[in-house]
N, CA, C and O atoms as CSV, one atom per row, in Angstrom:
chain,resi,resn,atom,element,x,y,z
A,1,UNK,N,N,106.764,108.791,115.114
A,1,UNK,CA,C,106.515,109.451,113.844
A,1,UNK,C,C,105.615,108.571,112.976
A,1,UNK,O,O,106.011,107.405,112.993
A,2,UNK,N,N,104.671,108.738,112.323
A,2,UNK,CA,C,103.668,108.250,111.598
A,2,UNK,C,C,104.275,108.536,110.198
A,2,UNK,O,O,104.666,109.611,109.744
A,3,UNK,N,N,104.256,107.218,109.587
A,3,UNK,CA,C,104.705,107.155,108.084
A,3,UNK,C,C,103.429,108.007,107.399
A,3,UNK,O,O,102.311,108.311,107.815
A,4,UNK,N,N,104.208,108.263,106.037
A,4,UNK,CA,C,102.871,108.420,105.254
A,4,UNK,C,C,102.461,107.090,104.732
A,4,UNK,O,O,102.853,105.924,104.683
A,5,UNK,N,N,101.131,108.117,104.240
A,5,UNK,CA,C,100.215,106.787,103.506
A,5,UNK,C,C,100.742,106.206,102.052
A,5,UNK,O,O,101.862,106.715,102.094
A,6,UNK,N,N,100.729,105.823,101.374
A,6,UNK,CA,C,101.327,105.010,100.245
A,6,UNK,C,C,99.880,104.731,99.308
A,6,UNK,O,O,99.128,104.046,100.002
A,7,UNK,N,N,99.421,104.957,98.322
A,7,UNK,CA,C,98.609,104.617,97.460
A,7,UNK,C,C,99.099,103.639,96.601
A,7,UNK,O,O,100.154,104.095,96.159
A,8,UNK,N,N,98.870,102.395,96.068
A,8,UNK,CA,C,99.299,101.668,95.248
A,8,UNK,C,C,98.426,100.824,94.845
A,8,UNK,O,O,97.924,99.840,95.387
A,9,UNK,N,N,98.236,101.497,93.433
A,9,UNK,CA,C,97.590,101.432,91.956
A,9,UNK,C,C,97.550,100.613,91.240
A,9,UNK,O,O,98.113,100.770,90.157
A,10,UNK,N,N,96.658,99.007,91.622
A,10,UNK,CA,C,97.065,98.470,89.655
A,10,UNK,C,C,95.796,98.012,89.238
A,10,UNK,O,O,94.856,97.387,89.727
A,11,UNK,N,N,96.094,98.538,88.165
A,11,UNK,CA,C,94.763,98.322,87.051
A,11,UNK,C,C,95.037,96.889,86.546
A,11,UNK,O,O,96.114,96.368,86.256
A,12,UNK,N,N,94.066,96.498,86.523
A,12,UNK,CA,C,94.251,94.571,85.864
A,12,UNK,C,C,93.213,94.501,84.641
A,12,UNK,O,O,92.133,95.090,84.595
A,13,UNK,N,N,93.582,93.936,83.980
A,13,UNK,CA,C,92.666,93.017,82.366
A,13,UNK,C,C,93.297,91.824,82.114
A,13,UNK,O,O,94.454,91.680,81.719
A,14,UNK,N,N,92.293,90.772,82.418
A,14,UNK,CA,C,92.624,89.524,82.683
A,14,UNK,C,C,94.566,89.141,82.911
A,14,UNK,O,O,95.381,88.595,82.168
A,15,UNK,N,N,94.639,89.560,83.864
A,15,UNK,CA,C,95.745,89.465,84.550
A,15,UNK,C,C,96.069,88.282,85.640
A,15,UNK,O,O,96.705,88.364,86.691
A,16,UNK,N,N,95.373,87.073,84.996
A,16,UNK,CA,C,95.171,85.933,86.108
A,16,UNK,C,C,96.369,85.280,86.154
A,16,UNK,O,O,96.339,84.554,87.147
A,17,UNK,N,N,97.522,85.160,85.514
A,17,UNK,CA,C,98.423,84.502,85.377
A,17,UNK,C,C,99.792,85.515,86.225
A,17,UNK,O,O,100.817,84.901,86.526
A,18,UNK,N,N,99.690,87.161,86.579
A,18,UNK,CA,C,100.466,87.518,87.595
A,18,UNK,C,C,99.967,87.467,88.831
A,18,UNK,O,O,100.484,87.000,89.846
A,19,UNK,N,N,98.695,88.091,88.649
A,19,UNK,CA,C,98.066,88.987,89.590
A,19,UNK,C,C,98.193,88.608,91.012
A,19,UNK,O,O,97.903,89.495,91.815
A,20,UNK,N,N,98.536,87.566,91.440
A,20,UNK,CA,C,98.772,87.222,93.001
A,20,UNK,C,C,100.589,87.165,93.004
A,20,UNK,O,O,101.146,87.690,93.968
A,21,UNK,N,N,101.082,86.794,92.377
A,21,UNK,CA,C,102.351,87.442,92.722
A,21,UNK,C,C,102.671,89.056,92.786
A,21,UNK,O,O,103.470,89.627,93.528
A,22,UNK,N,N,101.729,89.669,91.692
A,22,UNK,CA,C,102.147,91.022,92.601
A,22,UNK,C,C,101.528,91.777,93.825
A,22,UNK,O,O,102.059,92.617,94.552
A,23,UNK,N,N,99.818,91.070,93.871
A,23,UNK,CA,C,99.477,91.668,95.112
A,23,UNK,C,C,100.712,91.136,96.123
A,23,UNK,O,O,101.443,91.991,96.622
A,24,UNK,N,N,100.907,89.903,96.378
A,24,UNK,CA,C,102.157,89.182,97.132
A,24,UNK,C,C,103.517,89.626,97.189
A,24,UNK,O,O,104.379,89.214,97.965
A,25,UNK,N,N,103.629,90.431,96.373
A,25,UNK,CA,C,105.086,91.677,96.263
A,25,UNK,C,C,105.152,92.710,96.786
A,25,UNK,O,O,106.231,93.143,97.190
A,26,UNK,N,N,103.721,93.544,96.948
A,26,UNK,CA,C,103.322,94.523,97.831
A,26,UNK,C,C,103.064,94.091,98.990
A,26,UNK,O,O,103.445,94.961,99.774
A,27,UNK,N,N,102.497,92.971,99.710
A,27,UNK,CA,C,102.158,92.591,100.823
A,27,UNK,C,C,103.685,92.377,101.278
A,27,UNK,O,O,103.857,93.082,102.273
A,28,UNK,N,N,104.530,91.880,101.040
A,28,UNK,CA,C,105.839,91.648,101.593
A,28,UNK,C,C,106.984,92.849,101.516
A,28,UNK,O,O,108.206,92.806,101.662
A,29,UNK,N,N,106.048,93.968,101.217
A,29,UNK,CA,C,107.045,95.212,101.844
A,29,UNK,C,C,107.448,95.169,102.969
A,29,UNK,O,O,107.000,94.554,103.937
A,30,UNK,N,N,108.475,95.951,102.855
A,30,UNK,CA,C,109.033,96.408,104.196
A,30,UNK,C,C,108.292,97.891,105.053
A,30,UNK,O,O,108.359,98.374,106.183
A,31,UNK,N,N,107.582,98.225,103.738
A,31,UNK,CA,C,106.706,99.558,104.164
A,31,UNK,C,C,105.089,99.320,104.341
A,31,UNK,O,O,104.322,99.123,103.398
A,32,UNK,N,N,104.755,99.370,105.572
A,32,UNK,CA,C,103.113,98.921,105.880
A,32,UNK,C,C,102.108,99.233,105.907
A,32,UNK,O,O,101.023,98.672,106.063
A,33,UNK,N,N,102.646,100.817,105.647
A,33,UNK,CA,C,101.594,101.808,105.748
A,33,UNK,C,C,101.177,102.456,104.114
A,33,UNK,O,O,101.600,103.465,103.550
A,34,UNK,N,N,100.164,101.399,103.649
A,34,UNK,CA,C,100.021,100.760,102.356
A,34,UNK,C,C,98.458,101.065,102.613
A,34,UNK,O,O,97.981,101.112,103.747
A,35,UNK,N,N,97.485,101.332,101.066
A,35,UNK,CA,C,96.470,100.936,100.847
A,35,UNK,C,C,96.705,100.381,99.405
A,35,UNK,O,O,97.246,101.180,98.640
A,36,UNK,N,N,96.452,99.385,98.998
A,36,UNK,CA,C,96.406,98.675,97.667
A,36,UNK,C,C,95.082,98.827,96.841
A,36,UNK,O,O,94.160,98.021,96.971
A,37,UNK,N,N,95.037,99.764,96.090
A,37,UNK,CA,C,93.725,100.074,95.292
A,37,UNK,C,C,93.967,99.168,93.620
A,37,UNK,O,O,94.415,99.763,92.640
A,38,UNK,N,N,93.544,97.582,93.590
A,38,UNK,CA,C,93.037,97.117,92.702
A,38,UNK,C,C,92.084,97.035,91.356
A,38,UNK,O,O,91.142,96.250,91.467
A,39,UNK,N,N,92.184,97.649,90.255
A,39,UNK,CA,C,90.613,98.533,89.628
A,39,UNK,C,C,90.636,97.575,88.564
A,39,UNK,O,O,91.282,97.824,87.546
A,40,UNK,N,N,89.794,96.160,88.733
A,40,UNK,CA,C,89.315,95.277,87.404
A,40,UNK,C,C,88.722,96.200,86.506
A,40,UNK,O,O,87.636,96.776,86.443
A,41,UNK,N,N,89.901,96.164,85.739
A,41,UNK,CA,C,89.456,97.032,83.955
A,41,UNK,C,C,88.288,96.024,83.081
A,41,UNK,O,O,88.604,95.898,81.898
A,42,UNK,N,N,87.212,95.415,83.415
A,42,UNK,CA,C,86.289,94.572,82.920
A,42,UNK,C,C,86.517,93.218,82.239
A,42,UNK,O,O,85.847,92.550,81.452
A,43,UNK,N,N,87.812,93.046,82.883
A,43,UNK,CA,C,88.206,91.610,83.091
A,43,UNK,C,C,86.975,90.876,82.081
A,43,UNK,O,O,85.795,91.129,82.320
A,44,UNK,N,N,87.339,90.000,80.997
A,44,UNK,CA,C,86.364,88.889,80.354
A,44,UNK,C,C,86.691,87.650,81.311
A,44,UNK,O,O,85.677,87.356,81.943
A,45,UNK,N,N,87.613,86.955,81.575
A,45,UNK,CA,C,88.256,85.862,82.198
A,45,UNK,C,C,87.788,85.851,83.679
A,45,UNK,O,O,88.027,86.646,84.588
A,46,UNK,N,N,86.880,84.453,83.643
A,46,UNK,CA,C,86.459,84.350,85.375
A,46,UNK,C,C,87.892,84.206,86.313
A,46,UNK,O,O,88.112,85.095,87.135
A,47,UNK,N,N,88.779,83.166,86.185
A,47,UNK,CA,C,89.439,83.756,87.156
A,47,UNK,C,C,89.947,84.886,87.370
A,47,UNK,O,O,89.877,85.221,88.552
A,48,UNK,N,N,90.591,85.845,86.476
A,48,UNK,CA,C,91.004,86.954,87.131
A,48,UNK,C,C,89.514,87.325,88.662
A,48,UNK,O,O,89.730,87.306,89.874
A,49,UNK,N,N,88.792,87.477,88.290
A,49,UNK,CA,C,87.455,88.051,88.799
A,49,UNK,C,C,87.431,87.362,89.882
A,49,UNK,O,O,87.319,87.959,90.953
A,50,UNK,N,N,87.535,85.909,89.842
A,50,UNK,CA,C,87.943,85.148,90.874
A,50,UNK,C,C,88.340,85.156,92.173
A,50,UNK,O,O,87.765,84.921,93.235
A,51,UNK,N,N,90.019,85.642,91.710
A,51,UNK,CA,C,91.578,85.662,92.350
A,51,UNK,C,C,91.235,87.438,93.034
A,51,UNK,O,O,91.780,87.978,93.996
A,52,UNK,N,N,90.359,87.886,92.290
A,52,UNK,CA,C,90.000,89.194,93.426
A,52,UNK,C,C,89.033,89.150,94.120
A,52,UNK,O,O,89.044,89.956,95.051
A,53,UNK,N,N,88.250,88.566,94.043
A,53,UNK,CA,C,87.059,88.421,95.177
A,53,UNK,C,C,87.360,87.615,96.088
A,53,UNK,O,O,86.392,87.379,96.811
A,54,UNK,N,N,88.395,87.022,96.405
A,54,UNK,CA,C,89.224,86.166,97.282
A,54,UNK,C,C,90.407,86.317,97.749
A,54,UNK,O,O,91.262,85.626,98.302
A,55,UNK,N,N,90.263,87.398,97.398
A,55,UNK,CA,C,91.847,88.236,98.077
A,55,UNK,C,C,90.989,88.747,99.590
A,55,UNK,O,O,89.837,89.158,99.728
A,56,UNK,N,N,91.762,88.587,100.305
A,56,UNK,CA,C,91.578,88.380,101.963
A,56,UNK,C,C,92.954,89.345,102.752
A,56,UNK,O,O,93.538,88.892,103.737
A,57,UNK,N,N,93.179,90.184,102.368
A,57,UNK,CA,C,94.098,91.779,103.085
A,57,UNK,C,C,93.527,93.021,103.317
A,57,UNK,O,O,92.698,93.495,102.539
A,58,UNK,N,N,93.782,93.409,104.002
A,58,UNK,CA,C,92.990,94.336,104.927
A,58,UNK,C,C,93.443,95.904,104.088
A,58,UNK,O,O,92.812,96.937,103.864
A,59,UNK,N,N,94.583,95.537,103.844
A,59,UNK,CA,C,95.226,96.949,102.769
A,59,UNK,C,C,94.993,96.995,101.679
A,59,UNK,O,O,95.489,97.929,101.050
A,60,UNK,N,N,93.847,95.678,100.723
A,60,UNK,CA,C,93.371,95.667,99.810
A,60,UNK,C,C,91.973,96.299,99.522
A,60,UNK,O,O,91.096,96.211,100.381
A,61,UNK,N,N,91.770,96.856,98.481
A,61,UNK,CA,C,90.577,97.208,97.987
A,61,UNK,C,C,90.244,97.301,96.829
A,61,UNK,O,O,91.002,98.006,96.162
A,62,UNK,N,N,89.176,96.753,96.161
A,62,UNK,CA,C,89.318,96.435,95.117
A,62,UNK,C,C,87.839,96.643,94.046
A,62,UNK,O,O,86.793,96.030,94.261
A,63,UNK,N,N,88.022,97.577,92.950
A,63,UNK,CA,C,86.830,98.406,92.121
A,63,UNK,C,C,86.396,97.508,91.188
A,63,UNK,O,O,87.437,97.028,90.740
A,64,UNK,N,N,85.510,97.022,90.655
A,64,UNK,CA,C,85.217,96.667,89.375
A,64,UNK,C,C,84.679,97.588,88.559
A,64,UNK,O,O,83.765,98.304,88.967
A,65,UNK,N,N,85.213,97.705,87.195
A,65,UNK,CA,C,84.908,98.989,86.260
A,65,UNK,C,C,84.604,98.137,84.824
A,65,UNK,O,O,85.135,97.044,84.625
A,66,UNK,N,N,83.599,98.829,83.758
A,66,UNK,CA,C,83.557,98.459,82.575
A,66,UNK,C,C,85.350,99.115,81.897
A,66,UNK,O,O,85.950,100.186,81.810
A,67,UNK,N,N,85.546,97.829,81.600
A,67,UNK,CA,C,86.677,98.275,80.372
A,67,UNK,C,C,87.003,99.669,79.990
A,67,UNK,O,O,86.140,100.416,79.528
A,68,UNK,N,N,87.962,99.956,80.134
A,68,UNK,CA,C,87.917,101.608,79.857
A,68,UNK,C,C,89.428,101.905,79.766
A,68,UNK,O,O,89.800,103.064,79.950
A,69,UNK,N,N,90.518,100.718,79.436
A,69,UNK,CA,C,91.677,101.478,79.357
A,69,UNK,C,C,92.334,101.199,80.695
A,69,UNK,O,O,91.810,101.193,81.808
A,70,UNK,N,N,93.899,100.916,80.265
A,70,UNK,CA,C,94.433,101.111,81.557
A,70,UNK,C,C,94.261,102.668,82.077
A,70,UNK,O,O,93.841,102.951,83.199
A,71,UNK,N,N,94.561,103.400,81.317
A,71,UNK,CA,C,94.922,105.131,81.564
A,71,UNK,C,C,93.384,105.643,82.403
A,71,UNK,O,O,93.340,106.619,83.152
A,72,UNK,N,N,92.311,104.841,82.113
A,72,UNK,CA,C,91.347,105.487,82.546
A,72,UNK,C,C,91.181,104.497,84.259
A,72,UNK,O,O,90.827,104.879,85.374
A,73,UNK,N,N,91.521,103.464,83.863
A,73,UNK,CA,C,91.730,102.462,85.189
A,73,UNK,C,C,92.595,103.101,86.386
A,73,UNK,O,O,92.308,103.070,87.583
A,74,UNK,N,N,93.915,103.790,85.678
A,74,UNK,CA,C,94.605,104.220,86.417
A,74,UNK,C,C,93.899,105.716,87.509
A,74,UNK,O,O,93.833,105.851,88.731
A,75,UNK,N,N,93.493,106.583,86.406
A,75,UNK,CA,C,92.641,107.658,87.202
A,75,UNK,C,C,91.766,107.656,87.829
A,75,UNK,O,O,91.454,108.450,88.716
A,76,UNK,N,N,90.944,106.245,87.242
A,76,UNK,CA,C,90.241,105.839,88.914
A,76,UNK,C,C,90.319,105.492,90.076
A,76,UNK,O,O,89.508,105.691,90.981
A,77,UNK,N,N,91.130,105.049,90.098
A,77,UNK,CA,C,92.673,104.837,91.254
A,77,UNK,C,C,92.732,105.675,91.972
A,77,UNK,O,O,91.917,105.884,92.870
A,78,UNK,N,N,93.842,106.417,91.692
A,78,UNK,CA,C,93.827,108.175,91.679
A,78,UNK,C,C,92.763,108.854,92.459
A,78,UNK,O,O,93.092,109.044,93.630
A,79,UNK,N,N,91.529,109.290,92.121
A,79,UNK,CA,C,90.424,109.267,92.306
A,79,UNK,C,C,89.956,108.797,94.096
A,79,UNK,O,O,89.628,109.531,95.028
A,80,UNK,N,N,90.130,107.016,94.018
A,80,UNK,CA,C,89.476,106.637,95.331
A,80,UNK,C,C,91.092,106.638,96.180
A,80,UNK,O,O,91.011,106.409,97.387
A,81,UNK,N,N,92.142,106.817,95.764
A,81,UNK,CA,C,93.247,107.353,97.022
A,81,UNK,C,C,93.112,108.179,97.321
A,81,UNK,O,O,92.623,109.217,96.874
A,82,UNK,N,N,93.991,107.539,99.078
A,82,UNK,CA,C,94.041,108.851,99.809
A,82,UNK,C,C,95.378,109.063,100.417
A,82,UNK,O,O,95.533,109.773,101.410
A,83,UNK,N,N,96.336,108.445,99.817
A,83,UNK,CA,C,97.909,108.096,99.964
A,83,UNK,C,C,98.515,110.311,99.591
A,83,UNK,O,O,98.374,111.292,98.861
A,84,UNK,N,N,99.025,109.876,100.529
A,84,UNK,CA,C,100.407,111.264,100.514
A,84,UNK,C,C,100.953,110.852,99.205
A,84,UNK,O,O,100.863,111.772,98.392
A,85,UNK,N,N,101.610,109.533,98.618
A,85,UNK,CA,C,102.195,108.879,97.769
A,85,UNK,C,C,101.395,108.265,96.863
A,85,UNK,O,O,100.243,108.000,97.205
A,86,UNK,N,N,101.909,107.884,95.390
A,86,UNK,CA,C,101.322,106.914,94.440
A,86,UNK,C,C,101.972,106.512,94.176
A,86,UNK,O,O,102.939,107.106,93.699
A,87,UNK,N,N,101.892,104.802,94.337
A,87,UNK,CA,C,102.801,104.030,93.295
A,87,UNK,C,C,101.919,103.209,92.195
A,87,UNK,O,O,101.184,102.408,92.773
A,88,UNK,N,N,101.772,103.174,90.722
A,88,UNK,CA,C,101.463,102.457,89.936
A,88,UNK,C,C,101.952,101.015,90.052
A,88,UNK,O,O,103.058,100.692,89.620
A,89,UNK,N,N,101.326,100.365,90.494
A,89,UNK,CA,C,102.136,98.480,90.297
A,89,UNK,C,C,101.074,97.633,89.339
A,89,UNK,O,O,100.095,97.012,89.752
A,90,UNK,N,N,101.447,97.741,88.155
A,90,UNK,CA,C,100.321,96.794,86.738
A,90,UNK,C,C,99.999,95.764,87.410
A,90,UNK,O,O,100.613,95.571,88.460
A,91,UNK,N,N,98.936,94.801,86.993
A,91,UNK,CA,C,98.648,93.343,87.593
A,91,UNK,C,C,99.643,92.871,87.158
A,91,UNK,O,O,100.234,92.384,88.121
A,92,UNK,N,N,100.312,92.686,86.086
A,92,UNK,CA,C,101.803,91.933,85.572
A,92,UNK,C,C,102.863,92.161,86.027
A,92,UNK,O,O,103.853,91.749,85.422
A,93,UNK,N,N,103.006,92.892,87.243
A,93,UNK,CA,C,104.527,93.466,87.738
A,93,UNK,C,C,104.367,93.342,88.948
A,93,UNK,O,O,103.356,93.020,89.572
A,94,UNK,N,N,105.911,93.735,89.479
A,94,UNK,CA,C,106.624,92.737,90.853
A,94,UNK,C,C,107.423,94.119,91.311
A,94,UNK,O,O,108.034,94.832,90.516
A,95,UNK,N,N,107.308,94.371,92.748
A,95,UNK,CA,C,108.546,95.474,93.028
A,95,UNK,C,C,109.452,94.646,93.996
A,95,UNK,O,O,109.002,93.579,94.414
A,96,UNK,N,N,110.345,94.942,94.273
A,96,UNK,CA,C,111.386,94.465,95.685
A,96,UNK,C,C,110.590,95.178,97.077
A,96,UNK,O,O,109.814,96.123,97.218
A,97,UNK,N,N,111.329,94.031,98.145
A,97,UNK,CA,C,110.230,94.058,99.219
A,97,UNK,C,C,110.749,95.993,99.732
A,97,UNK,O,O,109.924,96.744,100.252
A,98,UNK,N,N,112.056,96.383,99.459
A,98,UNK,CA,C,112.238,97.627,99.951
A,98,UNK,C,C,111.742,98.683,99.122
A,98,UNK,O,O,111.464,99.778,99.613
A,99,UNK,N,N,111.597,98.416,97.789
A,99,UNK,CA,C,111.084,99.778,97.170
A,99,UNK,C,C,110.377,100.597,97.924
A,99,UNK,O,O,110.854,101.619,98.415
A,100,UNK,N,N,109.154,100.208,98.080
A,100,UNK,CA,C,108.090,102.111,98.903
A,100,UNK,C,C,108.828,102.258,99.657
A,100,UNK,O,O,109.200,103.431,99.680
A,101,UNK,N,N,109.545,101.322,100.740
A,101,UNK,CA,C,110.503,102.250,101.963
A,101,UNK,C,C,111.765,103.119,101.878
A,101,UNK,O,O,112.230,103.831,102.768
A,102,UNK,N,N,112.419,102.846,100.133
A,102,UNK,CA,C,113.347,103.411,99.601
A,102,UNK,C,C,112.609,104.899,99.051
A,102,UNK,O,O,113.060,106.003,99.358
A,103,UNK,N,N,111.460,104.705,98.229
A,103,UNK,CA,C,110.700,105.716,97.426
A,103,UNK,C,C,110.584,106.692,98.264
A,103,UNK,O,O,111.126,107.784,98.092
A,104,UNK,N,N,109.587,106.280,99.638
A,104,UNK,CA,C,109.543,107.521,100.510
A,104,UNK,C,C,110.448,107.910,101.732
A,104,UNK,O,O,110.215,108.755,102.597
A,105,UNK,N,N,111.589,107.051,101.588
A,105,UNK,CA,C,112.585,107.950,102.583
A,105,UNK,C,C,113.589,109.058,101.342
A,105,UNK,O,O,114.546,109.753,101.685
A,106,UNK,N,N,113.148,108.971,100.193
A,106,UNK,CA,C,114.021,110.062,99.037
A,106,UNK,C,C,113.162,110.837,98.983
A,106,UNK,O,O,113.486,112.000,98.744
A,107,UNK,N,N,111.899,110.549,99.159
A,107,UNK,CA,C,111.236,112.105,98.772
A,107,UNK,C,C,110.430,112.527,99.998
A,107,UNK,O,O,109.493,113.291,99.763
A,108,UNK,N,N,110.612,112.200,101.135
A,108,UNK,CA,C,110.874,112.667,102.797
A,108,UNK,C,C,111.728,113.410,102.833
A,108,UNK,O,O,111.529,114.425,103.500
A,109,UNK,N,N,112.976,113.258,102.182
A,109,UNK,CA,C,114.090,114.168,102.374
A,109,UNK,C,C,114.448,114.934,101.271
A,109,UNK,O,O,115.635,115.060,100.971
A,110,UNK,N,N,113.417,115.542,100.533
A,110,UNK,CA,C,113.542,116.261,99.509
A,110,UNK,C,C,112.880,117.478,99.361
A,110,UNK,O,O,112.938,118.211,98.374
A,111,UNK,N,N,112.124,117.695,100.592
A,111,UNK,CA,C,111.509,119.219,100.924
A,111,UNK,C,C,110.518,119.772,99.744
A,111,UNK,O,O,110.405,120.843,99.148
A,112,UNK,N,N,109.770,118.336,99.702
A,112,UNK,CA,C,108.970,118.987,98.608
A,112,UNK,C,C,109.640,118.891,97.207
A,112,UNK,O,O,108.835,118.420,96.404
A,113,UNK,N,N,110.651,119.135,96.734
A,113,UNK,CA,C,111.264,119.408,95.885
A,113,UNK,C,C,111.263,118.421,94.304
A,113,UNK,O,O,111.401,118.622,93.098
A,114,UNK,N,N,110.985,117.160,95.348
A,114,UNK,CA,C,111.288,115.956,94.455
A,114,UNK,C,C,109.391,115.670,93.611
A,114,UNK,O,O,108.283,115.921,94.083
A,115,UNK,N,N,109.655,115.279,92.731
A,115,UNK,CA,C,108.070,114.572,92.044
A,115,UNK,C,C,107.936,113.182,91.873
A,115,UNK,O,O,106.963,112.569,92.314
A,116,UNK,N,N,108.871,112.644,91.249
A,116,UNK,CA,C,109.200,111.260,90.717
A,116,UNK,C,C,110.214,110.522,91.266
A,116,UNK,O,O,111.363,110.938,91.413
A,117,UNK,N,N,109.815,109.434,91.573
A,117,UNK,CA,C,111.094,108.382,91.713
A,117,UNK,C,C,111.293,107.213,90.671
A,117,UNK,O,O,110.503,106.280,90.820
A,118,UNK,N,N,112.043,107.115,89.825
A,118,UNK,CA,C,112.099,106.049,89.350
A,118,UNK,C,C,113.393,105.153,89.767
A,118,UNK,O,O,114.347,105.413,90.500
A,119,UNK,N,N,113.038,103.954,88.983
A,119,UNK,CA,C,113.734,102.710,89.718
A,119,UNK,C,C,114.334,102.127,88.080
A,119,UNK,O,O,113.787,102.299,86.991
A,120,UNK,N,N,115.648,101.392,88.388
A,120,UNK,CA,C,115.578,100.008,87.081
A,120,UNK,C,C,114.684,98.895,87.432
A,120,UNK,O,O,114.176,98.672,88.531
A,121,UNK,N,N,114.556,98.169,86.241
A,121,UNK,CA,C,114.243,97.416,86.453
A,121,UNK,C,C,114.158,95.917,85.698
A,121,UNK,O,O,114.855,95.753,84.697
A,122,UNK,N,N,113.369,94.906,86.142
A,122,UNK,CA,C,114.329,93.478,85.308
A,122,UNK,C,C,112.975,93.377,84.649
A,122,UNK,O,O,111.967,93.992,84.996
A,123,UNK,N,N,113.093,92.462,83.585
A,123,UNK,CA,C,111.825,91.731,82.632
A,123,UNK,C,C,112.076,90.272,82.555
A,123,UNK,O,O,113.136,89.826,82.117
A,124,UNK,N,N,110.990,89.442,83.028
A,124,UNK,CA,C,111.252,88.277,83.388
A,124,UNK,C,C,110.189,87.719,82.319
A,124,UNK,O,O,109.778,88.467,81.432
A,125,UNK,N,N,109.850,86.678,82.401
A,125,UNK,CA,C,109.282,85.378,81.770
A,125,UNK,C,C,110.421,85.282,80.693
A,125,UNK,O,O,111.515,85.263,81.257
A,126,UNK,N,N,110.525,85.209,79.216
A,126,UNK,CA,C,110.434,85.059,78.109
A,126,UNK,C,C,112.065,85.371,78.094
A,126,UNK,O,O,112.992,84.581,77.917
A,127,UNK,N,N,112.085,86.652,78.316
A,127,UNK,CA,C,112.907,87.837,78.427
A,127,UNK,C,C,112.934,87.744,79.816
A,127,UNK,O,O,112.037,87.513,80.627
A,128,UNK,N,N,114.320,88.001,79.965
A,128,UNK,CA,C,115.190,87.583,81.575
A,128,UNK,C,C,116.369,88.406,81.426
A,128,UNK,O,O,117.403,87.779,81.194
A,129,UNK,N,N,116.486,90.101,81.531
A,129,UNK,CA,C,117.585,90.822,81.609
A,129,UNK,C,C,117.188,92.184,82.262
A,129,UNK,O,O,116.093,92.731,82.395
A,130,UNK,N,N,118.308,92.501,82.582
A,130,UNK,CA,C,117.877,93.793,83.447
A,130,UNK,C,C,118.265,95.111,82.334
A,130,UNK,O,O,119.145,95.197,81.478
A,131,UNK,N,N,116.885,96.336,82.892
A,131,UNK,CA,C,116.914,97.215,82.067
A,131,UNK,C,C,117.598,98.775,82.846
A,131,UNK,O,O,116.901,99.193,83.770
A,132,UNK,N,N,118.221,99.181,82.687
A,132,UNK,CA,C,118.744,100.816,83.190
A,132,UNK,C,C,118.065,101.810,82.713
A,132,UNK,O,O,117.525,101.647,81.619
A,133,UNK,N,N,117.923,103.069,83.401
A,133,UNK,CA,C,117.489,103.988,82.698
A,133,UNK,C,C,118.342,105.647,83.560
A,133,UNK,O,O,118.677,105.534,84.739
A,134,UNK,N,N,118.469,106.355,83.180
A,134,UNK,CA,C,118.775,108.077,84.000
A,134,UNK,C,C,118.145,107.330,85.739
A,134,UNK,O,O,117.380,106.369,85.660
A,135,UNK,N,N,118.491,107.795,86.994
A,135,UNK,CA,C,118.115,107.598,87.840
A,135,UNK,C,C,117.802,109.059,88.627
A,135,UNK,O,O,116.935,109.115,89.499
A,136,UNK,N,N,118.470,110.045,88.293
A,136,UNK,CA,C,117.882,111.566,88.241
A,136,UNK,C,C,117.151,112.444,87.335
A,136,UNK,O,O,117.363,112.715,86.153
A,137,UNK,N,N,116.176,112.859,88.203
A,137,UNK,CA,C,114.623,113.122,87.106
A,137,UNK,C,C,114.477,114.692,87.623
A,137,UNK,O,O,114.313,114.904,88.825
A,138,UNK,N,N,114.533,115.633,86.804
A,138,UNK,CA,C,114.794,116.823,86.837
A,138,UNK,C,C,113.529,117.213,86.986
A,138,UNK,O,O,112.797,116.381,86.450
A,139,UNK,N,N,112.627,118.534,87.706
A,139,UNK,CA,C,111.159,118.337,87.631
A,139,UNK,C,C,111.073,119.786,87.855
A,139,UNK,O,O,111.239,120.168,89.014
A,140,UNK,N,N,110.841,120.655,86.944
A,140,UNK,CA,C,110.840,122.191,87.080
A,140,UNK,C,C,109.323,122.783,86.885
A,140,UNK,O,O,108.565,122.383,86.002
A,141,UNK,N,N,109.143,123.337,87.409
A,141,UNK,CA,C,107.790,123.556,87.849
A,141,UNK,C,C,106.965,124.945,87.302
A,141,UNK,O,O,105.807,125.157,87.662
């Protein structure tokens, strides 16, 4: 059986201080069947610009765009996927190595039905506590 494809989205602005721990959070999934679409939001800061032109993964790909907003970063994304799935992952954020393999075995078995998956989740540096939210997302069409 052939997984689906997985799109995963992050828009960066000078994001040099995460940005390889989260490409490094996605690379250590448990789910492989990954394309990582990277979209430099016009980064001012050479390293960010750097730390992506030296990224060396084969599931990476990576846009440079004039400044335009995460929201518009994000739809460019969007745009050059070709994932069954989207996951948004910011340059500042981290998932667990099982998330996509959790994400798409719930909405594999949801007949279509399902739209959204959301997750909790923790906030680290500064702030170090975990956040809850509803874990059933109602989606009427």
């Amino acid at each position: 059986m052939t997984l689906p494809l997985v799109s995963i989205i992050t828009p960066c602005y000078n994001d040099r201080k995460y940005l390889l721990e989260c490409v490094e959070s996605v690379n250590k999934s448990t789910y492989k069947n990954v394309e990582h679409i990277i979209i430099n939001d016009g980064s001012t800061d050479k390293l960010t610009k750097n730390i992506l032109l030296n990224l060396k993964h084969d599931s990476v790909k990576v846009f440079h765009t004039p400044n335009q907003g995460v929201c518009k970063a994000k739809n460019f994304g969007v745009e050059k996927s070709k994932g069954k799935y989207i996951l948004f992952v910011d340059g500042d954020d981290l998932i667990s190595k099982t998330y996509i393999e959790d994400a798409v075995r719930i909405f594999e078995k949801s007949d279509n039905l399902l739209k959204v998956v959301a997750c909790n989740y923790r906030l680290f540096g500064k702030v170090n506590r975990d956040v809850f939210f509803w874990k059933n997302i109602h989606w009427k069409n």
